[in-house]
N, C-alpha and C positions, 0 to 999 in steps of 0.2 A: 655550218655543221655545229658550230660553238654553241649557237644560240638556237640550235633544237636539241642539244643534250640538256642546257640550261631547260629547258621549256617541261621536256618529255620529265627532267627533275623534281621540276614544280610543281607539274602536274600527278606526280607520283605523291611527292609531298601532300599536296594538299587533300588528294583521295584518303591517305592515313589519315590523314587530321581528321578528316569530319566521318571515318570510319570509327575514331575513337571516341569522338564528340556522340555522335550515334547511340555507341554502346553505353557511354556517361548519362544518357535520360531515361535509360531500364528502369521502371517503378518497380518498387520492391515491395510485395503486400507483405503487411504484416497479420499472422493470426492475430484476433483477438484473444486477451486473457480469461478465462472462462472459470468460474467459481469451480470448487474439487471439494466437496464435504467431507472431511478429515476427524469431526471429531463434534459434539454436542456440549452445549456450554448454560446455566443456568445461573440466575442474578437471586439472591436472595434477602430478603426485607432484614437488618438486622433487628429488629424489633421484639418478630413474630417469627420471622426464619421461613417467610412463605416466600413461596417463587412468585417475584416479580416480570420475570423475560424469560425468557428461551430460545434461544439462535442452534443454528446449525453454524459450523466455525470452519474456516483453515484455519493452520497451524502453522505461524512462520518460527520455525525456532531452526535453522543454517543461519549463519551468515548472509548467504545471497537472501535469503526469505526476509531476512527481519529488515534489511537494507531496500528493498524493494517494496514490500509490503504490497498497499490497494492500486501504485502507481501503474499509470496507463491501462484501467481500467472504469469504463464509462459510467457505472452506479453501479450500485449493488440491491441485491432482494433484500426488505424491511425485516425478514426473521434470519438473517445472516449476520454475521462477523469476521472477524480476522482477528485470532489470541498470538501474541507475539508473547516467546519463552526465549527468558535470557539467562544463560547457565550460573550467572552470577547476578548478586542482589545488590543493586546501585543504581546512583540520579540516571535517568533516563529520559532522553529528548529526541523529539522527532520533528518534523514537519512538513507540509504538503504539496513537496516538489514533486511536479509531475502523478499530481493525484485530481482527477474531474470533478468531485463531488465531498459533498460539504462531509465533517463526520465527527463523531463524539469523542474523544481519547478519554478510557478510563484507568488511572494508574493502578496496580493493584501487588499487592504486598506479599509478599512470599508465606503469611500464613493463611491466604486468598483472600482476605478484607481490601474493601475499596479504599484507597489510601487519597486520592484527589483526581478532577478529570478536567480536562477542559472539553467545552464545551462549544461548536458549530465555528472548526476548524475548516477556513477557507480554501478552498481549490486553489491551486500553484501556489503557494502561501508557502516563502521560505523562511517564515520567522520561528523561531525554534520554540516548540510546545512542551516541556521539563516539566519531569512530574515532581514533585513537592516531595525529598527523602529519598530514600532506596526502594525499590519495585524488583520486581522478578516478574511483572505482568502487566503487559499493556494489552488491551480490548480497544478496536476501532470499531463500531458503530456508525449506522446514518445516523447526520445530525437529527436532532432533535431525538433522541429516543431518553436522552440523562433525563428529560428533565419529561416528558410523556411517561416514563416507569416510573418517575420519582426515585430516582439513585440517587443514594450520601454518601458520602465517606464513612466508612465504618460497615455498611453492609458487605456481603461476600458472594464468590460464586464456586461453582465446581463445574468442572468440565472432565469430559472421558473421550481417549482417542477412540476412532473406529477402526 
């Protein structure tokens, strides 16, 4: 009788266990994150003041926004962006934990002049990307586009929410 209370025990045992081992391999999908057009952003030659680009932008200016940014998202469309607004004007660094795809950082200056960018910043790439002085604006770009528009430091852009 000792050794079938033992048994009927173990037997109970071990049905939990691999009921909860069971429940433990539920894959969990994740939506993917999907572009939101927030807002139109234009780059301008500081030369001649002619429009060099023109994207359709999100807008990360929360906290969670600007911490998260382009991450866990597969690429992006070539006339898009992501304009990061920071309520206050200072060194600002980022980098591409948990981001798929290569991209432009262009710093830019709270009177909206290009202040410095770096340029075909690497996917999962945690080395910190600092922009050169105080910003209030950072512009992520697919790579290649700084140097395809011919952006310098010293040109500007203006952007309008929708």
């Amino acid at each position: 009788m000792k050794y079938l209370k033992n048994y009927l025990y173990l037997t109970i045992a071990l049905f939990l266990f691999n009921g909860c081992k069971e429940e433990s391999k539920k894959v969990i999908k994740a939506e993917p994150v999907v572009f939101k057009k927030e807002g139109e952003l234009s780059i301008f030659k500081k030369e001649t003041d002619s429009v060099i680009g023109s994207f359709d932008i999100e807008i990360a200016d929360s906290e969670y926004e600007t911490q998260t940014g382009l991450m866990y998202r597969k690429s992006m469309k070539v006339d898009r962006g992501m304009l990061f607004v920071f309520p206050e004007v200072a060194g600002h660094s980022f980098y591409m934990k948990n981001t798929e795809f290569p991209l432009d950082l262009i710093f830019i200056k709270e009177d909206m002049t290009i202040a410095n960018y770096q340029e075909n910043a690497q996917p999962m790439d945690e080395s910190s990307l600092p922009s050169q002085g105080a910003v209030q604006y950072v512009l992520e770009l697919n790579a290649g586009l700084v140097q395809e528009l011919g952006i310098q430091t010293g040109d500007s852009i203006a952007y309008k929410k929708m």
